[in-house]
N, C-alpha and C positions, 0 to 999 in steps of 0.2 A: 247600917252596914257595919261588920263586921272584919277585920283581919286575921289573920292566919298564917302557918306553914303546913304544905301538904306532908301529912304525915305517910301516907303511903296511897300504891296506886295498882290495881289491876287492870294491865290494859287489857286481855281478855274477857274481862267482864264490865271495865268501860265506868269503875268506880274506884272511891279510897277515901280516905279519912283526911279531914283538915284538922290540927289543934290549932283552937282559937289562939289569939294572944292577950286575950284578957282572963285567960285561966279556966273559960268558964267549959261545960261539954263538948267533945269531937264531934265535926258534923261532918254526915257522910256526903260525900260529892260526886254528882252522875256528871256523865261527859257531855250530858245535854244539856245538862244545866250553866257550865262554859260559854260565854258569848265573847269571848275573844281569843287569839291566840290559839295552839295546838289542839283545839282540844281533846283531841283523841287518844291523845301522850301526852298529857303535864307530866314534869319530873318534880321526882320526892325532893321534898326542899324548897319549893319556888312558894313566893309568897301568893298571897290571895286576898282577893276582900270578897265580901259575899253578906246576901241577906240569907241569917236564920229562922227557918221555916221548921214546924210540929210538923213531922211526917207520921206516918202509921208504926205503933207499938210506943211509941213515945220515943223514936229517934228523931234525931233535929238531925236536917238537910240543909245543905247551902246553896240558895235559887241564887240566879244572878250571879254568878260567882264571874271574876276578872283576874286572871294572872296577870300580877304586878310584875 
């Protein structure tokens, strides 16, 4: 696992970017992938933990993701 601050979030499309806190790649984060808390609206700022996953093109995803 993983921590983070959401860097940004589109609630229209239901995604946004986490930056890790170990410096390493932004992972993108889908509101399905949330198992606790709002997930429909996280706000930019709130922390996260999360498992990073190889998604398609070579972007890394955050499964399992928890707003702390």
């Amino acid at each position: 696992m993983k921590t983070g601050i959401l860097k940004t979030w589109n609630l229209t499309k239901g995604f946004g970017w986490i930056t890790p806190n170990d410096g390493s790649k932004d992972a993108m984060l889908y509101s399905y992938a949330i198992i606790n808390g709002d997930f429909k609206a996280p706000k930019v700022g709130d922390k996260v933990s999360f498992t990073p996953v190889n998604g398609p093109g070579g972007v890394l995803n955050a499964a399992n993701a928890t707003i702390l």
